[in-house]
N, C-alpha and C positions, 0 to 999 in steps of 0.2 A: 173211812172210820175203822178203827181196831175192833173186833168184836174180843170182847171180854170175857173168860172163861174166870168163875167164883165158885170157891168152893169154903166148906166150914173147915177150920183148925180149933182142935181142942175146944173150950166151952162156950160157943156159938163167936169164935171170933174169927173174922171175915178177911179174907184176901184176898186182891186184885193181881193179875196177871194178865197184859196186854198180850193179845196173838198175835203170831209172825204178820207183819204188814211190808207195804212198799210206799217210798213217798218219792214226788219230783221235788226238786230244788232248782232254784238257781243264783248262781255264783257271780257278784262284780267284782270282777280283778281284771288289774293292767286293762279298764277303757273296754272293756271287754263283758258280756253278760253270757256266763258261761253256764251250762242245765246239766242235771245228772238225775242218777234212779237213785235210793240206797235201799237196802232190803234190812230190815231190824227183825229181828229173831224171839221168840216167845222171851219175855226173862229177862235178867239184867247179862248184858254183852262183856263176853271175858277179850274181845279184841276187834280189828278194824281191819279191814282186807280192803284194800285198793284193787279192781278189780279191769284192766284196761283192753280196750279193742284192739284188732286190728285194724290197718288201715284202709279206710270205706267202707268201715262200718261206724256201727252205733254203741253206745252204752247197752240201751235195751238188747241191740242183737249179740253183744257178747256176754247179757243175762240168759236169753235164751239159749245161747249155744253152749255155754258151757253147766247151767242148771246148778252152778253156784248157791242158788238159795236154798236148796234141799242140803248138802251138808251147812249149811252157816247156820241152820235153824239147831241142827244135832248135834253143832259144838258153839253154840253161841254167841257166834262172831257176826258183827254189823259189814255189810256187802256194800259199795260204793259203785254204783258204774258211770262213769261220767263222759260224758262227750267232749271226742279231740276235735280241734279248729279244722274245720273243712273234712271231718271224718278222720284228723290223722293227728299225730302225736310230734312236735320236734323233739327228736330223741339223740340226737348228737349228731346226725350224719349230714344235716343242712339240705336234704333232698325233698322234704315232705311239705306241702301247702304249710302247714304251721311255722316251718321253719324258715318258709319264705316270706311268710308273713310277720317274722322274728315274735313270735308268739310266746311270751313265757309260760309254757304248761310247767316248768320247776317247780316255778314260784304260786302258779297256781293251785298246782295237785298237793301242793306241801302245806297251803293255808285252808287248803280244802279238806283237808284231812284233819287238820288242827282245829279246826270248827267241828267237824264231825266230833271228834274223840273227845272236844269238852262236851258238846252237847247229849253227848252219850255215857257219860262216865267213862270212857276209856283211856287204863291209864298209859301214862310213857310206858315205849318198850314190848307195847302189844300194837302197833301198827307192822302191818305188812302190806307189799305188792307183787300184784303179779300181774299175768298180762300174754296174748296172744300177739304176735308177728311185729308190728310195730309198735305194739303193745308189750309185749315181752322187751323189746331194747328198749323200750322206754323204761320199765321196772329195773333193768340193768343200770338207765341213768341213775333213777333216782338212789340207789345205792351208793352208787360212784360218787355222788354229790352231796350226800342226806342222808349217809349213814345214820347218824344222831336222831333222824327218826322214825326209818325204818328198818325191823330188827333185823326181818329175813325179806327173802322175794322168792317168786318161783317164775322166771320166763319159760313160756312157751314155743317156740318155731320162732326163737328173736335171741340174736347173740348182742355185740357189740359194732357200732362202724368202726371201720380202721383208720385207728388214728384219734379215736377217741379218748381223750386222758382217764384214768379211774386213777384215784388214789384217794381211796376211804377214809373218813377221818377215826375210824373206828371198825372194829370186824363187823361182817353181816353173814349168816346165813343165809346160803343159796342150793334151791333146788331148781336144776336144769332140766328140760325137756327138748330132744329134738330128733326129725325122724330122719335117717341116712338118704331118703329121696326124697327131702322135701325140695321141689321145685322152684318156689318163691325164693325162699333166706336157703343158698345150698347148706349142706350142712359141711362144706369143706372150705366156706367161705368166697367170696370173691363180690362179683356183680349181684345188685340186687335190683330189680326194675319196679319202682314205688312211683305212686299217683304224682308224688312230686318231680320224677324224673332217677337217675340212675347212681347210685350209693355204694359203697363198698362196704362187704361185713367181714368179720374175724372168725373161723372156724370154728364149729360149735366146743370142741377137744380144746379148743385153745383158752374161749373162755372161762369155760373150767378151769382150767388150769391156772389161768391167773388169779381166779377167786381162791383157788387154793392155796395156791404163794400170796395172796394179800391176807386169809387167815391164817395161815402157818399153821397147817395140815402138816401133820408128821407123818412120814411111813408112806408105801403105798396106800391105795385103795381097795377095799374090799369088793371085789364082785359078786355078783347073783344073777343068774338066768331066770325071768317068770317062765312060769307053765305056758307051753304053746298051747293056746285056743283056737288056732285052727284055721286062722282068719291071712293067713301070709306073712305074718311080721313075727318079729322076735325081738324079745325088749331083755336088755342086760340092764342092772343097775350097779352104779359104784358108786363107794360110800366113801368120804373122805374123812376120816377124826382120827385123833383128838384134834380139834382145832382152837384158836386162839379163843381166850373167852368164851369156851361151850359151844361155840361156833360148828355147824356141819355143812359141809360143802358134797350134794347126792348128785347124779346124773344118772337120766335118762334115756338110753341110747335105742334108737328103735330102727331095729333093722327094715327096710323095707316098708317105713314109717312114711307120712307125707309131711305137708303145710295144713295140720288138723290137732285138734283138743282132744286126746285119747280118750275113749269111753264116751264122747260126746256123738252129735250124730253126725252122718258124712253131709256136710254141709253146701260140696259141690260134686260133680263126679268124680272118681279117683281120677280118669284121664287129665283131667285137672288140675286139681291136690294132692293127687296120690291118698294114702289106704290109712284111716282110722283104725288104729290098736283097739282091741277088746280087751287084749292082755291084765288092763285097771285101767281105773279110774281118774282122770288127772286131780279132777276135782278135791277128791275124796284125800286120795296123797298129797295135796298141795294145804288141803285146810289141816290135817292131823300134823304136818310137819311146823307148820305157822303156831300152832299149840304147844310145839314141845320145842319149841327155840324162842319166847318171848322173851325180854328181857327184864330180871325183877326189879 
C-alpha cells in the first residue's frame, strides 16, 4: 500500500500525493503469462522507461543493479522491469532461449508499455528503453522496429547482431555505453557466447555510427574527457547534433571499462567483468537524457 503524505494548501484545502511505490504485474501475451516490477514515483509521471536485463537475469535484479528508482523518483519517470523468457530477451540475433522458443518480446514489450503509459497518464513520445547486455540489444531492437514508440534508448554493454536489419520508421535518440574491455559483448564486435549458444555482434563505434547516418547528424562529434577518479578507466564522450528532429546521438566510450552499469556496484569480480567506472553515473545520464529528448 502507498503511504500517503497530506498536507494543507491555502484555506484548509487538502491534497493527496501518493509516495514512490513498487507493484508486480503480470502480462498475457502470445499464450504466454509474462510478470514484471514497475516502480511509480511520488507525483504525476512526466514519462515511462523500459527498463531490461541482462541475460540470466531478472527484472528485480536489474532494479537492483542499476538503483533506477532513485533518479525516476527525482525526475518522475514510471520504471518498468520485466522479466525475459527463460531470463533472456530475443533481440535479433536468434541465439537466446526466447528466440528459440520464437518468443515475441516485440510485441510483448511494446503492448506492455502501451498499458503502462495509459494506465499512468503517460503521453506519446515520453516512452523510452534502455537496457543492460542482452538487454541493451534488445533496447537497440526496439528502436530499429518501434521507432513510433520509443523516443530515445540508452544500451548499455549491448550493440547490434550482425546482420540485423534497422531501418527506423522515424529518428530516435540514442545514448550508447560501452566499456573497450568488456569481455562478454567485445567492444570491437565479433563472437558473443549467450545462454542460448553463440551470436555475432557489430562493434560498438559501428553502432553508433549508424544511428547517426540513420538521424542525419551533421558535422563531426564533439568530444569530452571526464575527470579521472582514480579507479583505471577513462570515459570520453561524443556528442553527435544537430540531428534530424532534435534527435542526439551521445556515446560513451570507456577505456578500460568492462560488461558493467557504470556507477553501479561491481556485480562480479573484475576478473570476470572487467572494472566499473566511478567516472558517472549511467543511471543518472541515461534518466536526464530520456527528459531532454521526449517527443511533444
Amino acid at each position: 500500500m502507498a503511504v500517503l503524505a497530506v498536507w494543507l494548501v491555502g484555506c484548509g484545502v487538502h491534497q493527496v500525493q501518493a509516495a514512490a511505490r513498487d507493484q508486480s504485474g503480470t502480462f498475457q501475451f502470445g499464450g504466454l503469462s509474462r510478470t514484471y516490477r514497475v516502480h511509480v514515483p511520488p507525483g504525476p509521471p512526466v514519462g515511462l522507461v523500459l527498463n531490461l536485463h541482462g541475460g540470466g537475469a531478472t527484472g528485480v535484479g536489474q532494479q537492483g543493479l542499476t538503483d533506477f528508482d532513485a533518479v525516476a523518483d527525482a525526475t518522475k519517470l514510471v520504471v518498468v522491469y520485466p522479466d525475459g523468457y527463460d531470463k533472456s530477451w530475443d533481440d535479433g540475433r536468434a541465439a537466446s532461449p526466447a528466440a528459440r522458443h520464437r518468443v515475441d518480446d516485440l510485441g510483448f514489450l511494446v503492448a506492455l508499455v502501451g498499458r503502462l503509459a495509459n494506465d499512468f497518464g503517460v503521453a506519446p513520445g515520453h516512452v523510452f528503453a534502455t537496457g543492460m547486455s542482452n538487454g541493451g540489444f534488445m533496447s537497440n531492437r526496439l528502436a530499429c522496429d518501434r521507432a513510433d514508440v520509443f523516443a530515445a534508448i540508452a544500451p548499455v554493454s549491448g550493440t547490434l547482431g550482425a546482420g540485423v536489419a534497422c531501418k527506423p520508421s522515424r529518428p530516435v535518440s540514442v545514448l550508447a555505453i560501452h566499456g573497450t574491455d568488456d569481455p562478454l559483448v567485445p567492444f570491437n564486435g565479433g563472437d558473443v557466447h549467450g545462454r542460448g549458444g553463440i551470436s555475432h555482434s557489430i562493434s560498438a563505434t559501428s553502432m553508433v555510427d549508424k544511428w547517426r547516418s540513420i538521424d542525419g547528424c551533421r558535422g563531426y562529434p564533439s568530444t569530452q574527457e571526464l575527470p579521472d577518479v582514480g579507479d583505471g578507466t577513462s570515459v570520453h564522450r561524443f556528442d553527435a547534433s544537430p540531428c534530424a528532429d532534435s534527435t542526439e546521438v551521445i556515446f560513451y566510450k570507456i577505456d578500460n571499462g568492462g560488461h558493467t552499469w557504470p556507477g553501479a556496484k561491481q556485480y562480479l569480480p573484475r576478473a570476470i567483468i572487467g572494472a566499473t567506472t566511478r567516472a558517472f553515473d549511467a543511471s543518472e545520464v541515461i534518466a536526464q537524457f530520456f527528459l531532454t529528448h521526449a517527443r511533444g
